[in-house]
N, C-alpha and C positions, 0 to 999 in steps of 0.2 A: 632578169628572168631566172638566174642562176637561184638566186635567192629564193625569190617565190616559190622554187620547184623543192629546193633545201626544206624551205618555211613548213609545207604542206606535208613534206615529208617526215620531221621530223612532231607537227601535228599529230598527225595519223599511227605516228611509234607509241610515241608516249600515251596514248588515249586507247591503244591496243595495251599495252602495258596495266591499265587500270590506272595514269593519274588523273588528277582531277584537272579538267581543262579551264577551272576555274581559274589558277595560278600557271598552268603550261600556256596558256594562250596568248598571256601579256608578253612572257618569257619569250617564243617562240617568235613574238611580233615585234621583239624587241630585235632578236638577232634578224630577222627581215629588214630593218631598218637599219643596221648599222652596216650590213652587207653592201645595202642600195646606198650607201651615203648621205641618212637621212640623221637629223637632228634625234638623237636616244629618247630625252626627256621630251622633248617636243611630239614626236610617234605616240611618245604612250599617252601624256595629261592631254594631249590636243585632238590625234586623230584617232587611240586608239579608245580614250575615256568618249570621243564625241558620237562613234560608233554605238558600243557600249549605251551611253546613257539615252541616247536617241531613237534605240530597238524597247529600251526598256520601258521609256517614254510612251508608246505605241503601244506596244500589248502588255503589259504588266497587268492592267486592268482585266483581260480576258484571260494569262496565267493564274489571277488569284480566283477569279468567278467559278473559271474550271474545275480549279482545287477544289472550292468550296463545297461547289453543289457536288462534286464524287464525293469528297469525303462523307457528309449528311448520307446521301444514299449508301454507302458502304455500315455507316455508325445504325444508323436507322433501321438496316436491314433491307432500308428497301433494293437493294441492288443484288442483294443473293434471294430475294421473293421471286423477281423478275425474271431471273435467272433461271432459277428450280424450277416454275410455269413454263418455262420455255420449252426446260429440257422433258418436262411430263408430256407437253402437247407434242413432242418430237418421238417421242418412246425411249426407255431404258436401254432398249438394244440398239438403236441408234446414237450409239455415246459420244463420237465424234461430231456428226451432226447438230445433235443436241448443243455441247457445248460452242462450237461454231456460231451457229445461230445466239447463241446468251450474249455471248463476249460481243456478236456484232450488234445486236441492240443496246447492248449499255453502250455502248462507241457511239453509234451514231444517236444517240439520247444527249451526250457532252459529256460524258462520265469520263475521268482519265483514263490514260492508258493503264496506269499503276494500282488506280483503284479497282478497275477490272480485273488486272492478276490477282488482286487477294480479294474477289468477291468470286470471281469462279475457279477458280484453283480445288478449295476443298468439293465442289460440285464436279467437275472435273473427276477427281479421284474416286468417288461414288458411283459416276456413273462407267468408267472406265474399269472399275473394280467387278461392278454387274457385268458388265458384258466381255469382261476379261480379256480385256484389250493390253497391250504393250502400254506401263505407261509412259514409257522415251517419246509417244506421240501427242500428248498432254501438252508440251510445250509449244512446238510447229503447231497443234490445231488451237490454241488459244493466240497465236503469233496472225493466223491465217485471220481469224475474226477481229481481232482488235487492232492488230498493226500495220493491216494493207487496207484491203479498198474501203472500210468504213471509215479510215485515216486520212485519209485521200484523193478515193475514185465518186462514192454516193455524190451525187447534186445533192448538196443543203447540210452536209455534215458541219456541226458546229468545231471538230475538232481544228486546232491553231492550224493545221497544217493545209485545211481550205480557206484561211481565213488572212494568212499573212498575205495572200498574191492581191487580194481588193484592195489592198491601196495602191499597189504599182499600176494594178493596172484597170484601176477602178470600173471594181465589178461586183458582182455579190455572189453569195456561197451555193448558188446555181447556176455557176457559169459554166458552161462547156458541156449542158445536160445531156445529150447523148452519147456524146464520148465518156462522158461518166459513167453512162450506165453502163456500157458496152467494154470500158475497162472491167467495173464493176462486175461483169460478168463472168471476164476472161479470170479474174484472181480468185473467185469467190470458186464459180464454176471448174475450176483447172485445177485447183487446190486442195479441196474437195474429195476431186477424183485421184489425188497424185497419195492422199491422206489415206484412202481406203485401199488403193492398190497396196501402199506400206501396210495398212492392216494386214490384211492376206499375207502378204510375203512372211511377216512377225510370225504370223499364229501358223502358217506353215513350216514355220524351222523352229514352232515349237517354245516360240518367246511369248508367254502370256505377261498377265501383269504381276505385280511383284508390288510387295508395301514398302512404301519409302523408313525411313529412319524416320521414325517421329518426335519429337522434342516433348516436351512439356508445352510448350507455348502452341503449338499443333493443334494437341488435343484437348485445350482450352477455345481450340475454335469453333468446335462442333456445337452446332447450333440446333435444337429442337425446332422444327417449320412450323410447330404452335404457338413458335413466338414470332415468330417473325410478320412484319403489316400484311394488309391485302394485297396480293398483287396487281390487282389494276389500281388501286389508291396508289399504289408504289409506281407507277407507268406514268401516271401523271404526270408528274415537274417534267420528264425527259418529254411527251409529247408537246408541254408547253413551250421549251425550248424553240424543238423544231419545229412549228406551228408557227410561232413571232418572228421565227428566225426569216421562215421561208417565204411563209404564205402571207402574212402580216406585213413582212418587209421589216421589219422590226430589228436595229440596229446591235451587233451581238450584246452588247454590255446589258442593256434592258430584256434581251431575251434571257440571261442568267439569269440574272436579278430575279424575273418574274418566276425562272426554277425553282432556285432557290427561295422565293417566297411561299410556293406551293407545296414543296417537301416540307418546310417549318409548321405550315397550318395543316398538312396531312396528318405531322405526326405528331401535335401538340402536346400529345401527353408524355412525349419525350423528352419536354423542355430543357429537365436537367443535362442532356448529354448538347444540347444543341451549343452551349460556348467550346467545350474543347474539343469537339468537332471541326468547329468551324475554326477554331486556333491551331490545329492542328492542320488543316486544309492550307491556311494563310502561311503557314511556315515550308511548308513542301511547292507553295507555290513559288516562295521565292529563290530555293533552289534551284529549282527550274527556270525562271527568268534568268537567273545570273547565267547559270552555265551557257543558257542559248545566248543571250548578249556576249560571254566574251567570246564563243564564236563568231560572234559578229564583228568586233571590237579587233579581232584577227582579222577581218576581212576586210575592214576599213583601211590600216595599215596596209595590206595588199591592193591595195586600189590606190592609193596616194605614190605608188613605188614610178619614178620619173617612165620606166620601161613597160609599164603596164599597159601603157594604150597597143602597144606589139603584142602581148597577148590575147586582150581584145579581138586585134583584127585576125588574133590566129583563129579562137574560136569561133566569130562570128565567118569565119574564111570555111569552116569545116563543110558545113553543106553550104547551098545556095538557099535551102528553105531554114529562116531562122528558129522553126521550132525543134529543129535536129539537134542544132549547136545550146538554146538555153534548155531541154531535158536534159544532155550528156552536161554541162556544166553544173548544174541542179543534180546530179544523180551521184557524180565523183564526189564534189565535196559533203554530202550529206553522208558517203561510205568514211570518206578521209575525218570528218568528223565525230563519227558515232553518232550523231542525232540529224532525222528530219529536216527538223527545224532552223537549226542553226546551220544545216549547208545550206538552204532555203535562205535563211535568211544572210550570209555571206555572198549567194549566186544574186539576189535582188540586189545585195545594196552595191555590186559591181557591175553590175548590168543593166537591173530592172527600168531604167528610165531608156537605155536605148532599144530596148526590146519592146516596151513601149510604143517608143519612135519609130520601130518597125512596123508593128502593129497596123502603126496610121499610113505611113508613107505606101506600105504593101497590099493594101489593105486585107490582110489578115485580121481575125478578128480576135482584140485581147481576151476572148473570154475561152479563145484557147489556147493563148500563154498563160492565164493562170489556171487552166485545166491540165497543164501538160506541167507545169511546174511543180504542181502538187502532186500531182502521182507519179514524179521521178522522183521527188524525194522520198517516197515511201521504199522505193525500189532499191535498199540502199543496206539495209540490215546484212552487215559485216562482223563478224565476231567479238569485237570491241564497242557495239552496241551498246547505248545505256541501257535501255530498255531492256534488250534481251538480255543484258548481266543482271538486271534484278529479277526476270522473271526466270531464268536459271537459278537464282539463288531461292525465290520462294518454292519452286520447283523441286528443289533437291538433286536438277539434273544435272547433265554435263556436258559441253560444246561437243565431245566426240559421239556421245548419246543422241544429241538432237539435230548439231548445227546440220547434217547431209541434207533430214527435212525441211528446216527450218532455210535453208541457202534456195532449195525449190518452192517453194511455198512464198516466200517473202524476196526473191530478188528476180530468179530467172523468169518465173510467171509473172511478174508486175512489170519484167522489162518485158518483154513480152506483152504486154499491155500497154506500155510506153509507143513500141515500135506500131503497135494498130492505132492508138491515139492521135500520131504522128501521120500515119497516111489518111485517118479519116476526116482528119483539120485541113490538109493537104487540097481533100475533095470537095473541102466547103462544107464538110456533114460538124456540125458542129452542136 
């Protein structure tokens, strides 16, 4: 047990640090294994590569789809079209709002999290410039729309992080629809309002906006809206998405596919950009799969450890109702990780079959274990966040600048969301 708390520990250093959990995870898993009196070589080619290759097995195909079809709509323009319409139907002087709303329909369209910071970033700053807003709030309100509940909470969101729980607990990406929405509410709703009271407070002591330090590479982004596609041609591929995903029943892979087939023949006479578009999609995809696999691949190792089933029974011991004990399991490792995904995916492959088996035996119903699964993991954004390290850096901000927002907006209201999801599964409202 000594080890695993060691293990997580020094996890969670080095990943605040800034290293790459690419190469700390095996490391880390290694010293796990040698603490617990586990064969070294054997931990890593056996348990920890079979973790590893068997997460990657599974979704790799929906890491690269995702890539792809963001990247096309970021290259294409369609994703700052969509955007810019958003923010026009919202009003100039609702700049928060505005981007709010952009960032959460590219999210819930399938568009990355990463592709979204640099399709509204520059729209962001135009519109927070007009309405002379603080811009320290740019980062928490693009964090608010793309990194909580369209991540998460919406029923039907194609993003990985409603998508990993349907095989544990086989279900599909509307499971747990009014707990959805009703989280969905609480992050969107609470967020919102937590965004504009920070407004007021800013522009009462006098803090408006301020121009970042612009690079050369910056102001090569500004884009004329005369170039850019039509925005409802540009809506397309993301409705097609959700439509096959949801309503079709249409299994994720085919529902990309058919995105990404739609943004190709929307924007045909782009043809020339559409290969290193889409080669540049495939390559950030599979950064992405690595890092979340060897969280996983860490996790495997901690599951194999002779003394794990005593931690087990510690967690599943914490409450009597077991949606208590997999959110907080699901919500720690996704903070001790930096990513989502990968404490999600370390809390499933330690868990996910007896939670399962809970499921049935209790009869609780799995579609709100994997509703409650997914929206702890969102709840999780820690300073050593991948995510939020790049969207700091396209930003120009600073953890002392944004994290105060950024900690209310993305952890305290989502768990707060977690704890009503929690009692409303409780009451049967599912």
């Amino acid at each position: 047990m000594i080890s695993i708390i060691i293990g997580l520990a020094l996890l969670m250093f080095f990943a605040y640090l800034g290293w790459s959990i690419i190469w700390v995870a095996p490391i880390v898993a290694g010293i796990v294994a040698l603490m617990s009196g586990l064969d070294l070589m054997d931990a890593y080619t056996n348990t920890y590569m079979t973790g590893f290759v068997d997460f990657a097995k599974a979704w790799f195909p929906i890491f690269l789809l995702g890539a792809v079809l963001g990247k096309l709509m970021e290259d294409t323009g369609a994703a700052k079209s969509v955007a810019i319409q958003f923010t026009k139907f919202i009003g100039e002087k609702r700049a928060i709002l505005g981007v709010l709303v952009a960032s959460a329909v590219l999210t819930y369209g399938g568009v990355s999290l990463f592709v979204v910071v640099f399709a509204i970033y520059p729209i962001a700053l135009a519109l927070f410039k007009k309405a002379d807003i603080s811009r320290r709030l740019i980062a928490p309100t693009i964090v608010l729309g793309a990194f909580t509940f369209t991540m998460t909470a919406v029923p039907g969101t194609p993003q990985i992080q409603n998508l990993i729980p349907m095989n544990t607990f086989k279900t599909t990406p509307m499971a747990g629809t009014i707990i959805g929405i009703v989280a969905t509410l609480i992050m969107a709703v609470g967020g919102y309002f937590w965004l504009k009271f920070r407004e007021k407070r800013l522009t009462a002591a006098g803090e408006k906006y301020t121009e970042p330090d612009k690079s050369k590479e910056n102001e090569n982004e500004d884009e004329e809206e005369g170039k850019l596609p039509n925005w409802i041609l540009s809506l397309v591929p993301l409705l097609v998405v959700v439509i096959l995903l949801n309503f079709l029943k249409i299994a994720p892979i085919p529902s990309l596919l058919a995105g990404i087939l739609a943004i190709l023949l929307i924007n045909v006479k782009q043809y020339k950009t559409f290969i290193p578009s889409m080669n540049e999609g495939a390559k950030g995809s599979v950064m992405a799969i690595i890092n979340t696999s060897a969280a996983v691949g860490f996790g495997a190792v901690v599951t194999s450890v002779p003394d794990f089933d005593n931690i087990t029974d510690m967690l599943l011991g914490i409450s009597s109702n077991p949606l208590v004990s997999e959110s907080l399991v699901v919500q720690l490792l996704a903070m001790i990780t930096g990513s989502a995904s990968g404490g999600m995916g370390i809390a499933l492959q330690a868990l996910g079959s007896t939670y399962y088996e809970l499921s049935q035996s209790t009869g609780m119903s799995p579609e709100a274990f994997h509703r409650m699964a997914s929206i702890a993991s969102g709840a999780s954004i820690l300073p050593h966040n991948g995510a939020l390290l790049t969207l700091l850096a396209v930003t120009q901000l600073t953890h002392k600048e944004t994290y105060k927002d950024v900690f209310v907006v993305a952890l305290i209201i989502p768990t707060i969301a977690v704890i009503v999801g929690i009692i409303m599964a409780s009451m049967g409202i599912i």
